[in-house]
Structures are given as C-alpha cells and as structure tokens.
C-alpha positions in Angstrom: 0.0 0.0 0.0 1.1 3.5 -0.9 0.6 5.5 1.9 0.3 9.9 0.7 -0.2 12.9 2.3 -1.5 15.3 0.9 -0.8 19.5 1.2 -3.2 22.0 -0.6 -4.4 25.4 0.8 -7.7 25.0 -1.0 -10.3 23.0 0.7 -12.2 21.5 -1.8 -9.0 20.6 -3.9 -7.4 19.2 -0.8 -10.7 17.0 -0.4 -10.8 15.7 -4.1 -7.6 14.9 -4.4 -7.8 12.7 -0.9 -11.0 11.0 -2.1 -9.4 10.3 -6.0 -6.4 8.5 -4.7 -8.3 6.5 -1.9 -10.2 5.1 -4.7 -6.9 3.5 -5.9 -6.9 0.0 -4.3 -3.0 0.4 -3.9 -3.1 3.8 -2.6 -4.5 4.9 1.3 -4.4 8.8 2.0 -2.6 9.1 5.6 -2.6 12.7 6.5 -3.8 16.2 4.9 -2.1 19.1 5.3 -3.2 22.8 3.9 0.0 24.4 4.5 3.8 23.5 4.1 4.3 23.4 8.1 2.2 21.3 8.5 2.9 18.9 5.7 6.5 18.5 7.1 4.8 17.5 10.5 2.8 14.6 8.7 5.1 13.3 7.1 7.7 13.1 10.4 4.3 11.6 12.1 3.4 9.0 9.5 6.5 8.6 7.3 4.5 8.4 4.5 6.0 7.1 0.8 4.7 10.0 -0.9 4.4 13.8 -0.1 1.6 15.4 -2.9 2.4 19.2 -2.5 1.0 22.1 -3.8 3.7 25.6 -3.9 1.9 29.0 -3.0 0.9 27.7 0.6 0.9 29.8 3.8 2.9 29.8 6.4 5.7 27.4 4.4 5.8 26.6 0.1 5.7 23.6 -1.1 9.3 24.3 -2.2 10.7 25.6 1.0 8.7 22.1 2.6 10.4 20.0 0.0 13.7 21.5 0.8 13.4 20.8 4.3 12.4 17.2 3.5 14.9 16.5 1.2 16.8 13.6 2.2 14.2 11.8 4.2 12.7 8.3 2.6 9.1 10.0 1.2 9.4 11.2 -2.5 8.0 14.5 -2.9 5.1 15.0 -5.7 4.7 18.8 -6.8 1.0 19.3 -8.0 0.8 23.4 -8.8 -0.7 25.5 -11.2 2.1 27.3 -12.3 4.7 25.8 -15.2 7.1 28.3 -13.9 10.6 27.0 -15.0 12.1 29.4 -11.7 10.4 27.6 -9.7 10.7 24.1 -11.6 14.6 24.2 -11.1 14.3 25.1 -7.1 12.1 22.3 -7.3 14.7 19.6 -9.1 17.3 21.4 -6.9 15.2 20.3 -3.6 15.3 16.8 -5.2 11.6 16.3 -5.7 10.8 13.3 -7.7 7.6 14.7 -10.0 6.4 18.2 -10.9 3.4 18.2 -12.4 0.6 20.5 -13.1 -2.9 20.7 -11.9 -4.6 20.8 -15.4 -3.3 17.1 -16.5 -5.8 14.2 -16.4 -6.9 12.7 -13.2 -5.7 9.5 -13.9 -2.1 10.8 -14.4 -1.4 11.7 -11.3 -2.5 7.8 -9.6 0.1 6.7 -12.6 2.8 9.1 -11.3 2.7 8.3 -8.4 3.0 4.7 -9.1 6.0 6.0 -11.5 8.0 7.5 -8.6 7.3 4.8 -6.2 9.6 2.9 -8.9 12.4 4.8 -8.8 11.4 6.8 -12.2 11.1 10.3 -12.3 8.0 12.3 -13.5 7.9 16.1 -14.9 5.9 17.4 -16.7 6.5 17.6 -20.8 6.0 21.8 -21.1 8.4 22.3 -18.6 11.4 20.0 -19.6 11.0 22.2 -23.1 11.3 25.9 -21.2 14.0 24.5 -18.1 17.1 25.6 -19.9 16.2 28.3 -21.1 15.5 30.2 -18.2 18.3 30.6 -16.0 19.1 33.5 -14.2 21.0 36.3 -16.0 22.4 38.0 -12.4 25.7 37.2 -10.6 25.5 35.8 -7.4 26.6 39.1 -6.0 23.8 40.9 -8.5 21.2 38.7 -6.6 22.5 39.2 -3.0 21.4 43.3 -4.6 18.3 42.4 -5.2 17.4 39.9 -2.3 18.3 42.9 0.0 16.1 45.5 -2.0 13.2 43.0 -1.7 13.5 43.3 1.8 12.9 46.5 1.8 16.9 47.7 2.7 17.9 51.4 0.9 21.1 51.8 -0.8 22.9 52.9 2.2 21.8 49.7 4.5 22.5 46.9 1.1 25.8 49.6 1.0 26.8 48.9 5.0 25.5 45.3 4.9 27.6 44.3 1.9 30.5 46.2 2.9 30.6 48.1 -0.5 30.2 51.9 -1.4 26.4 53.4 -1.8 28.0 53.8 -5.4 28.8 50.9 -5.9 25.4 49.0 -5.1 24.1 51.8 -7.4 25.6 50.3 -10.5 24.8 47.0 -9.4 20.9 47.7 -9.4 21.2 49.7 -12.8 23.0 46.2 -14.2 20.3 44.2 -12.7 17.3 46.7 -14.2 19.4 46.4 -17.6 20.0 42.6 -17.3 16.4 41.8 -16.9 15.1 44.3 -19.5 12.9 46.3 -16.2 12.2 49.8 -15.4 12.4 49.6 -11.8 13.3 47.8 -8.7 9.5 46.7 -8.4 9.4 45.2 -11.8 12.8 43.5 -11.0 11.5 41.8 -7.7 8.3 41.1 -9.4 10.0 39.3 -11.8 12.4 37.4 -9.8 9.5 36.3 -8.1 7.4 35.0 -10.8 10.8 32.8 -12.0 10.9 31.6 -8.8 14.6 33.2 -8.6 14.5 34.0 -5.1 16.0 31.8 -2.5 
C-alpha cells in the first residue's frame, strides 16, 4: 500500500484529491495538510512514501517544505498550477521526484505516483522544453542586490550590509534593471518572483 499525504491550501481541492487516490486500491491517504508546516509534521508523524504538495501555501511553500524534506525516505510529488521553469529548477534542486501540473488528467497523477514509487522520475513535458532556457541572468553578488532590495533595505543599509560603497550598489541595481530588460526595482522583484529566482 502506498501511503500519501497530501498539502493544498484549498479545501475542496485538498478534499478531491484525498478522495481520487483513496479510490486507488494500492493507494491509502494518511494525512492532509493545507499548509507546508504542516505537511512537514505529517510526514515526520506518519513517514509516508509519498508527499503530494502544492507551492503557494501559507505559512511554508511547497518548495521551502520540500527542501526541508529533502533527504528523508518519502518522494516528494509537486502538483501546482504554475509551469514556472524558476520555480521548476528550485524544485529539481530540492530533489523532488515529480512536478506536475494541476490541469493534467486525473488518472495521471495515480500513474505518477506509481512511477515514482519505482524509482522513475516524472515532470511534466512543457516544462522540460522551457528548463534551460530560463536561467538566471544575475551574478551571485547581482542577486544578494536584489534579495536585499526586496526586503525592503535602501542603498545605504545593502551599502553597510555588503560592505561596498552606496555607489557601488548603485551600479549594481542599474545592471540588474538592464540585465532583466525592467524599469524599476518593483518590476525587477516582481519578476524574480514570478521565475521563482529567489531563495
């Protein structure tokens, strides 16, 4: 038997998805979570095999979950609207077995997980073609920049923090606005975002 949990903000998502997979005689639902907190605590409580996890969660993501799981025996599943190749490589990086995307049949995901439970690895096909081609245009020292303005840190504080001159973090935000083709610091957080850039 394949024991799950499952972790979904939405209610009635979370529900269906329990009440799919216990109709799979191999398959018994252990543990619902609607939040990536909570998620990590079922699966410490019930060692499940499988971890289905949604990303834009309170309180925790699905990615920072599956990063903090990473490394236990349960495979990690992501199920998630968005074919975001950002957040697709954080996702390989946090060495989730399956990303795959909420539109696809039913029956697909009861196959996948069978997949993984194999040892096979399951993604899904429009995100394999847009993975490469996405990568991040900033230095590592380009996105320390912009993790600090995202925080909400001025020049001078990024300046002090980094131990560089208020000058000097100026050109390094005018690189990062030319690098990814934005107008401003907003647009260039927004977009970091989206890609699922950020750490």
């Amino acid at each position: 038997m394949i024991r799950i949990v499952i972790a979904e903000d939405q209610r009635m998502m979370l529900g269906a998805l329990g009440s799919l997979l216990n109709l799979e005689d191999d398959m018994e639902v252990v543990g619902k979570a609607s939040n990536g907190q909570e998620a990590i605590t079922l699966v410490n409580q019930y060692q499940p095999d499988v971890c289905i996890m949604d990303i834009e969660m309170p309180e925790k993501s699905g990615l920072e979950a599956a990063e903090e799981l990473k490394g236990l025996a349960c495979k990690v599943i992501i199920l998630t609207t968005f074919a975001r190749s950002g957040y697709f490589q954080r996702a390989l990086k946090a060495g989730v077995k399956g990303y795959l995307l909420k539109d696809s049949p039913s029956e697909e995901l009861a196959s996948s997980i069978r997949s993984v439970i194999a040892g096979k690895r399951v993604y899904a096909p429009e995100l394999m073609d847009d993975v490469y081609s996405e990568e991040n245009p900033l230095t590592e020292r380009e996105k320390e920049v912009l993790e600090l303005v995202a925080d909400g840190k001025n020049t001078k504080e990024i300046a002090t923090e980094l131990s560089i001159k208020t000058g000097t973090v100026r050109n390094y935000i005018s690189t990062i606005l030319e690098k990814l083709e934005v107008k401003n610091r907003i647009e260039a957080i927004t977009q970091s975002k989206e890609k699922g850039w950020f750490k």
